[in-house]
N, C-alpha and C positions, 0 to 999 in steps of 0.2 A: 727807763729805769732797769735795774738788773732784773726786777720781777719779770719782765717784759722779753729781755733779752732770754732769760729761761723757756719762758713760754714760748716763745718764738722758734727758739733752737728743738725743741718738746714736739713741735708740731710739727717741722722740717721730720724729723727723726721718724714720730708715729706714722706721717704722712705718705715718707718714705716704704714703709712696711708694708703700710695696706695698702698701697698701689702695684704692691707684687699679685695681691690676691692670695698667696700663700697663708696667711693668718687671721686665725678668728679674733674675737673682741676678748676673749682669756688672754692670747698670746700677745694682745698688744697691749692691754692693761698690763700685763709681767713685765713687758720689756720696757713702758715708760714708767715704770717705777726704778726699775734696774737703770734704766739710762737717769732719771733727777739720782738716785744715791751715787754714781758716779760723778754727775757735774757736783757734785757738794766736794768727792773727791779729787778728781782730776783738774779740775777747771781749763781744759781743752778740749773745743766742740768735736775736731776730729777724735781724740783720744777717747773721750767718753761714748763716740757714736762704737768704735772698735771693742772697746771694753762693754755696753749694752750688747754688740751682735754676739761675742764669744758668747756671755753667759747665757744668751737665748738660746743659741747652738748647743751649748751645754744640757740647759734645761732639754731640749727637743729630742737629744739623745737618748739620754736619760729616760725621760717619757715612751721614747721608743722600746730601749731594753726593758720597759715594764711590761709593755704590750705584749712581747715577743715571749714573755717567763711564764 
């Protein structure tokens, strides 16, 4: 079912993240929220996985220049 194929592509993705070890459970909660509101919009698993990384990138930056101020 498409529930299925979500979940599936959701876990690929998350799975992907935290096997960097680079991210805690905030960061991967943020980024599989950010990646399903993409697949709602893009509906391509590549495209959605690119458009998730930028805004994590985004966010990470961000978070960084706050640190730094």
């Amino acid at each position: 079912s498409e529930n299925d194929s979500r979940r599936s592509a959701l876990y690929r993705y998350v799975t992907n993240l935290s096997d960097t070890g680079e991210y805690g459970f905030d960061l991967l909660q943020m980024a599989a929220v950010v990646y399903l509101k993409k697949l709602d919009e893009l509906h391509d698993a590549r495209g959605v996985s690119l458009a998730a990384d930028r805004s994590l990138a985004e966010w990470l930056e961000a978070r960084s220049a706050q640190l730094e101020a």
